[in-house]
Biopython code that builds the backbone (N, CA, C, O; Angstrom):
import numpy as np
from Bio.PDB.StructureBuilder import StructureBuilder

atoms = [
    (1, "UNK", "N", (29.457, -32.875, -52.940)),
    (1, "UNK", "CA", (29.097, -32.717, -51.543)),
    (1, "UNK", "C", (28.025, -33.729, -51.158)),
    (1, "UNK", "O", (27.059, -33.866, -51.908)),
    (2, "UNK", "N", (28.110, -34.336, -50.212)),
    (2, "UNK", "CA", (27.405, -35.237, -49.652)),
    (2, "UNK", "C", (25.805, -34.535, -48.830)),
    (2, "UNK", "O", (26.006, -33.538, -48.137)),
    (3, "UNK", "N", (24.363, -35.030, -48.918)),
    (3, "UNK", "CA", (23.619, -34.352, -47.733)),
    (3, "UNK", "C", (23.997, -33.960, -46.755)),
    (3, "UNK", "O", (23.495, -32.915, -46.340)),
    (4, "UNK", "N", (25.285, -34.783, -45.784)),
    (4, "UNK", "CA", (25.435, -34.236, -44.248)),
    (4, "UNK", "C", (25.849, -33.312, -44.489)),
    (4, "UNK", "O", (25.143, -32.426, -44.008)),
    (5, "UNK", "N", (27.010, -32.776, -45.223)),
    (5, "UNK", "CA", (27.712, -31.948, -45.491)),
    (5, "UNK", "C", (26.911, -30.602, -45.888)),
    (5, "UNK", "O", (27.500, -29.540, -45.684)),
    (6, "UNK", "N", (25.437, -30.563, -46.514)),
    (6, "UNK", "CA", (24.728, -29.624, -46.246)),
    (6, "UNK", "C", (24.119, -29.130, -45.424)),
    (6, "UNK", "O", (24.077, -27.950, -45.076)),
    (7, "UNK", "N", (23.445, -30.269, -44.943)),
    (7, "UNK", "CA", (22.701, -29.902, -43.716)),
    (7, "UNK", "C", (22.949, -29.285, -41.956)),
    (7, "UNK", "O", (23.455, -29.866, -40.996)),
    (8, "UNK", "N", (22.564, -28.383, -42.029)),
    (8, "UNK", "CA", (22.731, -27.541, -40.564)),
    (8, "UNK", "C", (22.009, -28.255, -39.086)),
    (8, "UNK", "O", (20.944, -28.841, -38.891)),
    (9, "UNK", "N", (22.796, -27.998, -38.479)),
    (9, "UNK", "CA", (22.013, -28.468, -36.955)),
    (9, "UNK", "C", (20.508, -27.976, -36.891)),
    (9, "UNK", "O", (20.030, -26.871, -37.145)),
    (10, "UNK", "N", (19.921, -29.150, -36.470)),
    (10, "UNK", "CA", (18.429, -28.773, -36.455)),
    (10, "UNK", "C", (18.123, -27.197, -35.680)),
    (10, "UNK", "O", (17.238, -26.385, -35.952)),
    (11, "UNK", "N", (19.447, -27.105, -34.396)),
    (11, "UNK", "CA", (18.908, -25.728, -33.695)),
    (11, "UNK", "C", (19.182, -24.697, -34.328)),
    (11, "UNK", "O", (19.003, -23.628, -33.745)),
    (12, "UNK", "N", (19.698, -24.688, -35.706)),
    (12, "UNK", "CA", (19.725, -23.288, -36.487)),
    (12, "UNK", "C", (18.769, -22.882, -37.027)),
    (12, "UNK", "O", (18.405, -21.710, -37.111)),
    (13, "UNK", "N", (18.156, -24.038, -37.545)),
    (13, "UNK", "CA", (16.498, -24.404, -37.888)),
    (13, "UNK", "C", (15.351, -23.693, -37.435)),
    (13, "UNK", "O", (14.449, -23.082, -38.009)),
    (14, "UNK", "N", (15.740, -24.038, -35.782)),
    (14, "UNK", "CA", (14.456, -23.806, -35.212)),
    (14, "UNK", "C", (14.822, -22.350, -34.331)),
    (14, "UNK", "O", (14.102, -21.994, -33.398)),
    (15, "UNK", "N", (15.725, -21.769, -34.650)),
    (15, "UNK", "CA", (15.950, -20.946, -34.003)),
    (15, "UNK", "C", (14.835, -19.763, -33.865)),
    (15, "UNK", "O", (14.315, -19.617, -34.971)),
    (16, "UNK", "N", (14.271, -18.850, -32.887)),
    (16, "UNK", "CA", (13.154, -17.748, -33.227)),
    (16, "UNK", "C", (13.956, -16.452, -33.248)),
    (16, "UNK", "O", (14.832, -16.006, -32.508)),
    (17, "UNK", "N", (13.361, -16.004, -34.345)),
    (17, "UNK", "CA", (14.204, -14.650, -34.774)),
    (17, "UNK", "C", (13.225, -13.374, -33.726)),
    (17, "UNK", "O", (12.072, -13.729, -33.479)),
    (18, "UNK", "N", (13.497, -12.510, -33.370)),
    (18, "UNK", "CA", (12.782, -11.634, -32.605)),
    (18, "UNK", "C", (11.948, -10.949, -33.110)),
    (18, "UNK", "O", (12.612, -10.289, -33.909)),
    (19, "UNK", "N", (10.502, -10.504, -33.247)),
    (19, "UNK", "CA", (10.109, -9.388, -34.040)),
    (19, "UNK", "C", (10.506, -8.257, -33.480)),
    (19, "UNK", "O", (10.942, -8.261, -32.329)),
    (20, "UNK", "N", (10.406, -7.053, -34.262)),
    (20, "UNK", "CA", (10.613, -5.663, -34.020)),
    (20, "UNK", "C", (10.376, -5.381, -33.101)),
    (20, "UNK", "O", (11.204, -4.774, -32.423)),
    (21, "UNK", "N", (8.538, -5.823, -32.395)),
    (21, "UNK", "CA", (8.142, -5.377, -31.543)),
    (21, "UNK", "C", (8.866, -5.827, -30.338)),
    (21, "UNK", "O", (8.674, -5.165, -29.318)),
    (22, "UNK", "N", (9.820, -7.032, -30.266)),
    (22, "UNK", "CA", (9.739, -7.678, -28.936)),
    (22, "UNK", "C", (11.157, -6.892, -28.852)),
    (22, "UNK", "O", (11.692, -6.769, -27.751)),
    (23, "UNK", "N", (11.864, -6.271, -30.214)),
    (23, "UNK", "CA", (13.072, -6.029, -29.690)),
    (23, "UNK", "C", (12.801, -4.429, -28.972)),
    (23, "UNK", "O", (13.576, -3.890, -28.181)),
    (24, "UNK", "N", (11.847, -4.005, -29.341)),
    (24, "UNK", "CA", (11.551, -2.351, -28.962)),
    (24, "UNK", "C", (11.088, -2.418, -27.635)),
    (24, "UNK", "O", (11.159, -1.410, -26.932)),
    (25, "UNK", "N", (10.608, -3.504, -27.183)),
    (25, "UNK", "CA", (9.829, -3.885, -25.867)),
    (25, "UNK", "C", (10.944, -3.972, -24.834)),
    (25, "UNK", "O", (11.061, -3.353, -23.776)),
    (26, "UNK", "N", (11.757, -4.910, -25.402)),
    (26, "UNK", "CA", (13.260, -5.448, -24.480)),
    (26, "UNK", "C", (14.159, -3.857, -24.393)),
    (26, "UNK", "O", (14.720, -3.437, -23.382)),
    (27, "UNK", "N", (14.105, -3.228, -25.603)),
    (27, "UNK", "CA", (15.444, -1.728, -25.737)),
    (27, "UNK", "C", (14.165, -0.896, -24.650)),
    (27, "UNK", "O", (14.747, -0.679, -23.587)),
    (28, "UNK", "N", (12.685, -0.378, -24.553)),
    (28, "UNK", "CA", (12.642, -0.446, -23.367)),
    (28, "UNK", "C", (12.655, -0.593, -22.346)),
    (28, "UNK", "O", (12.654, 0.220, -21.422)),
    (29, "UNK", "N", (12.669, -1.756, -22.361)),
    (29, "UNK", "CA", (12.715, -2.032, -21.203)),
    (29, "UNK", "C", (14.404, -1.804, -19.576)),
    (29, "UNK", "O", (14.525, -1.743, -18.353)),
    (30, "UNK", "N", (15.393, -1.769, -21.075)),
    (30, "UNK", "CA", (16.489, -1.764, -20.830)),
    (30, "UNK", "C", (16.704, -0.476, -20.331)),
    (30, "UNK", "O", (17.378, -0.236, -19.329)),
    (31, "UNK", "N", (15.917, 0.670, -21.291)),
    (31, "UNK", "CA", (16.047, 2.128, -20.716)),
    (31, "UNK", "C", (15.472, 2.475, -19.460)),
    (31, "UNK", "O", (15.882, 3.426, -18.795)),
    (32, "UNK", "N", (14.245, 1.502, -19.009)),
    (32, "UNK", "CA", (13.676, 1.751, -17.846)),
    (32, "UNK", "C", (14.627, 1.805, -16.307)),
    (32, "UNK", "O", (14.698, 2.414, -15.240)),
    (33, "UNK", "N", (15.461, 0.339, -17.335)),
    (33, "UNK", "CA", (16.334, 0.104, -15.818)),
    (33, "UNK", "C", (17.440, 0.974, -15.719)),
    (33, "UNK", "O", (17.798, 1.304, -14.588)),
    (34, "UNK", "N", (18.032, 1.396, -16.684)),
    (34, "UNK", "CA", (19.082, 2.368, -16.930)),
    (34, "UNK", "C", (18.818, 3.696, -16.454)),
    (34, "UNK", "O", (19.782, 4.425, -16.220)),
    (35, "UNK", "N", (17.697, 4.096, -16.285)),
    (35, "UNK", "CA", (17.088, 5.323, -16.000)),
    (35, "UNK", "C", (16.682, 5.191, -14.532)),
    (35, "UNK", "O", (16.451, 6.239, -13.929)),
    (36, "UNK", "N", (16.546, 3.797, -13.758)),
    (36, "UNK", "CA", (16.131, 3.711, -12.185)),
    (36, "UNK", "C", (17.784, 3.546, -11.814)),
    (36, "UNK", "O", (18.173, 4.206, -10.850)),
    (37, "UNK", "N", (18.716, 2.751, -12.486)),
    (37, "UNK", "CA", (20.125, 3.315, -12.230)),
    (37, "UNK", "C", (20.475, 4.185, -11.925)),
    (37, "UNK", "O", (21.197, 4.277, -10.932)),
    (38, "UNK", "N", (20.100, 5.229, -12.672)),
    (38, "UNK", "CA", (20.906, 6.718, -12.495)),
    (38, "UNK", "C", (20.324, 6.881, -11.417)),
    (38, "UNK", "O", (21.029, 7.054, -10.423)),
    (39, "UNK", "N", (19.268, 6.877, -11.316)),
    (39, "UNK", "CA", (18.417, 7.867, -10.141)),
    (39, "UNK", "C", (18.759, 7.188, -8.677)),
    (39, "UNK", "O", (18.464, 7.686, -7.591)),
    (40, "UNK", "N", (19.409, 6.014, -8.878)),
    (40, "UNK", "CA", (19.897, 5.123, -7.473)),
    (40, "UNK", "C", (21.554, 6.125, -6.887)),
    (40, "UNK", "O", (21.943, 6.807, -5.939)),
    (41, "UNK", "N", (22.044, 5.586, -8.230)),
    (41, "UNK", "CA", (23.304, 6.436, -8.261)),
    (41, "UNK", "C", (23.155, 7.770, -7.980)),
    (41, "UNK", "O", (24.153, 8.121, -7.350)),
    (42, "UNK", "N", (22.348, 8.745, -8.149)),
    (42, "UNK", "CA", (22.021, 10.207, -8.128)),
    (42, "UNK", "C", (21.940, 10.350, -6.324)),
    (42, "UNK", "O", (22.518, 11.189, -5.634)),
    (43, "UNK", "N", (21.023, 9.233, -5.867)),
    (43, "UNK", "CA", (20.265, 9.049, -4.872)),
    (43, "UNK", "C", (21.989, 8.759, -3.584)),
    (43, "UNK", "O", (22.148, 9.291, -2.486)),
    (44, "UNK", "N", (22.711, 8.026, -4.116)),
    (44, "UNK", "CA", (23.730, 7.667, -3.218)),
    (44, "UNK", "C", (24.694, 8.744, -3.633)),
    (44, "UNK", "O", (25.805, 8.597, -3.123)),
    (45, "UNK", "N", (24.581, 9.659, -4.325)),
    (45, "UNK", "CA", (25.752, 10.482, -4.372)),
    (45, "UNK", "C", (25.543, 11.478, -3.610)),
    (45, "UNK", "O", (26.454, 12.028, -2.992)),
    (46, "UNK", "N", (24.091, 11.905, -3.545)),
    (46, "UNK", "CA", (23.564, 12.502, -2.321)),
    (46, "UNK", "C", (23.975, 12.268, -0.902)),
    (46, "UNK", "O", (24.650, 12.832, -0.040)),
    (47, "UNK", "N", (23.157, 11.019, -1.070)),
    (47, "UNK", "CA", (23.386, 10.117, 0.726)),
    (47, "UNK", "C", (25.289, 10.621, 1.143)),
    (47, "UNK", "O", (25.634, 11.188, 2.180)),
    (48, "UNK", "N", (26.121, 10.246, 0.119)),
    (48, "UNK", "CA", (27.332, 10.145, 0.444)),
    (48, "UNK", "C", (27.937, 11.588, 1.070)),
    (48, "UNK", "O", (28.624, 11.806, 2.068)),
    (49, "UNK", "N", (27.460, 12.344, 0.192)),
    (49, "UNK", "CA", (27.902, 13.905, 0.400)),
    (49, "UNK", "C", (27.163, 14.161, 1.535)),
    (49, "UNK", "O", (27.964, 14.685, 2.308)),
    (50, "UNK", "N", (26.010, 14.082, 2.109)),
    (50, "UNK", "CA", (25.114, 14.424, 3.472)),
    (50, "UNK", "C", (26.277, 13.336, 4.772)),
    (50, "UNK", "O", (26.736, 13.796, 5.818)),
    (51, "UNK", "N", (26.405, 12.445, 4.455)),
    (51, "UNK", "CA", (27.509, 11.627, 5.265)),
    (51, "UNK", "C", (28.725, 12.156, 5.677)),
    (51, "UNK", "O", (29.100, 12.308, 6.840)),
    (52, "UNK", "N", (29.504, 12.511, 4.334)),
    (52, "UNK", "CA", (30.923, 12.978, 4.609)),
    (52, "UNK", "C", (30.631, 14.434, 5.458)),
    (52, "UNK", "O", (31.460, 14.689, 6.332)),
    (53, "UNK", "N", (29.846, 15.117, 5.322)),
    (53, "UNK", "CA", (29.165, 16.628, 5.748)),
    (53, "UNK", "C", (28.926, 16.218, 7.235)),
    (53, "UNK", "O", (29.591, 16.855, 8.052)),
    (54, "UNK", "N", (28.293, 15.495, 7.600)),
    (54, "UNK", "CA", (27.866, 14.841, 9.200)),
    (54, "UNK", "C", (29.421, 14.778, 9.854)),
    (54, "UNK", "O", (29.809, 15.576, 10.707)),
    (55, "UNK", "N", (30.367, 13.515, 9.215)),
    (55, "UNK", "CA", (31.241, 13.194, 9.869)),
    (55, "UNK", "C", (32.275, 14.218, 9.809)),
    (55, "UNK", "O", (33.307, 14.065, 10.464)),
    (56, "UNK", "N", (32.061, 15.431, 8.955)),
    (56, "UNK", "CA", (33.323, 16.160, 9.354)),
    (56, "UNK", "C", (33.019, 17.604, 10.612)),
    (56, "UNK", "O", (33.773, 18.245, 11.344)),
    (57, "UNK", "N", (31.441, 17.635, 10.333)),
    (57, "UNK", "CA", (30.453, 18.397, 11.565)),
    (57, "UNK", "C", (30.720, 17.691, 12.808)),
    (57, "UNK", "O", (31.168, 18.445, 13.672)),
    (58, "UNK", "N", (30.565, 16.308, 13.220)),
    (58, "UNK", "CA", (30.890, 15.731, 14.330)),
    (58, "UNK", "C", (31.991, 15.515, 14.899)),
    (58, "UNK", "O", (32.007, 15.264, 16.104)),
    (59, "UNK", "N", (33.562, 15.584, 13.886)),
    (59, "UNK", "CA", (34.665, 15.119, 14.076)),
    (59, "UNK", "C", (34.954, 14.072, 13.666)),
    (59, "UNK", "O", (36.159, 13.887, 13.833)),
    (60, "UNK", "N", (34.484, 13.279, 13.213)),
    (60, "UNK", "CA", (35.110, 11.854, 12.845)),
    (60, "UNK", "C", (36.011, 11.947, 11.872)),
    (60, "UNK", "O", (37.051, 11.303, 12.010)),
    (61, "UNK", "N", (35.869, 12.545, 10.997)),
    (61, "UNK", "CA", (37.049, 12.807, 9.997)),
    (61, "UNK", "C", (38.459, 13.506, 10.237)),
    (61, "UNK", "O", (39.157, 13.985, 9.344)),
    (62, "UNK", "N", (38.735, 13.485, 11.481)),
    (62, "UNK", "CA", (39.813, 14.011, 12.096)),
    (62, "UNK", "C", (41.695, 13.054, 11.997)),
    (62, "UNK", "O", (42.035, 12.030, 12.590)),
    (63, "UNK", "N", (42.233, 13.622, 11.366)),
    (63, "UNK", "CA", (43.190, 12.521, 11.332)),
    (63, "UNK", "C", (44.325, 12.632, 13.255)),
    (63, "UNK", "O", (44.100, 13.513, 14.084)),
    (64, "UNK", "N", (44.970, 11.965, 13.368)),
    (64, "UNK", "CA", (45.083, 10.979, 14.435)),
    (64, "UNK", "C", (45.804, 12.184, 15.317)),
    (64, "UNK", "O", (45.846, 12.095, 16.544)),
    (65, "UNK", "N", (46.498, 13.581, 14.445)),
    (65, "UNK", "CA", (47.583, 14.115, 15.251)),
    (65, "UNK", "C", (46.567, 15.247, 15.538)),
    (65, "UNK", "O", (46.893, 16.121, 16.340)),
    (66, "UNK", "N", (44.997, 15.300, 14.758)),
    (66, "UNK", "CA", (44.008, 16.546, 15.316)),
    (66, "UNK", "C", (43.482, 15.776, 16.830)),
    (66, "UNK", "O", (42.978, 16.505, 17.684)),
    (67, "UNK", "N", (43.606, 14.520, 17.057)),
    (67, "UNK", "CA", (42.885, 14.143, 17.986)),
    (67, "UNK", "C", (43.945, 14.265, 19.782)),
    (67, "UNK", "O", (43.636, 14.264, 20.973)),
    (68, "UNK", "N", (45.137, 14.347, 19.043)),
    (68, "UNK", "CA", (46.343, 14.467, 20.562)),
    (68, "UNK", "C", (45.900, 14.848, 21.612)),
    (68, "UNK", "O", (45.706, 14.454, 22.762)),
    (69, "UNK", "N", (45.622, 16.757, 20.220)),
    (69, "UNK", "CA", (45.144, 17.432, 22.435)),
    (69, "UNK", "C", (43.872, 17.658, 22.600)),
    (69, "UNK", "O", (43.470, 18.602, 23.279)),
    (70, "UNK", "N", (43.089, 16.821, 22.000)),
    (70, "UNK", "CA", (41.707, 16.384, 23.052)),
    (70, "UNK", "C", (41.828, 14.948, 23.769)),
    (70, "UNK", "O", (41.004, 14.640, 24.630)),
    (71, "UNK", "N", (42.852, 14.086, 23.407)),
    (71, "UNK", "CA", (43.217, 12.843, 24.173)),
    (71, "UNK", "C", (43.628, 13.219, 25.521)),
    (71, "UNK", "O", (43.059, 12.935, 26.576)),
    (72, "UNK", "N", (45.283, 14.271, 25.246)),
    (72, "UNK", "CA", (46.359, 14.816, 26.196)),
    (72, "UNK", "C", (44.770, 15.484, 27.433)),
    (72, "UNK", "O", (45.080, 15.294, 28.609)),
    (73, "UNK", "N", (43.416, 16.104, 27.292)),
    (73, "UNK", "CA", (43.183, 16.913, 28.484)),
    (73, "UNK", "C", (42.269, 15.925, 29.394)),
    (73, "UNK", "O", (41.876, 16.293, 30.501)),
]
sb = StructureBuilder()
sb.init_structure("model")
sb.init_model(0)
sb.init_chain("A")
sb.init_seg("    ")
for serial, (resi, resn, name, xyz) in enumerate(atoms, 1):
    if name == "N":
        sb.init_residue(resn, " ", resi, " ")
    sb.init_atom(name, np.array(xyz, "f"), 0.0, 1.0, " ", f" {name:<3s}", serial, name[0])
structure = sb.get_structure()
């Protein structure tokens, strides 16, 4: 085997391996956002259900043949 043939790209070299701490820092950090996720999602599943509740209180959710005979008077 020839040297080139051993030798690795310098960027394998210099690559930085993570310590523990930075990976426990980042897996928090990940849970933080995962956890303001839900609570967004929680937050619009709400909003959605208070919405559909409005528009079927007001009528809007009326399909086209409930609307005839309030058109017809």
């Amino acid at each position: 085997m020839s040297s080139q043939e051993n030798t690795r790209p310098i960027e394998e070299h210099l690559q930085v391996i993570p310590s523990e701490l930075e990976i426990k820092l980042e897996a928090e950090k990940m849970r933080k956002r995962k956890n303001m996720a839900e609570e967004d999602l929680g937050s619009l599943k709400i909003y959605y259900k208070k919405l559909r509740l409005s528009i079927r209180t007001i009528g809007l959710g009326k399909i086209s043949e409930q609307w005839w005979p309030e058109i017809k008077e």
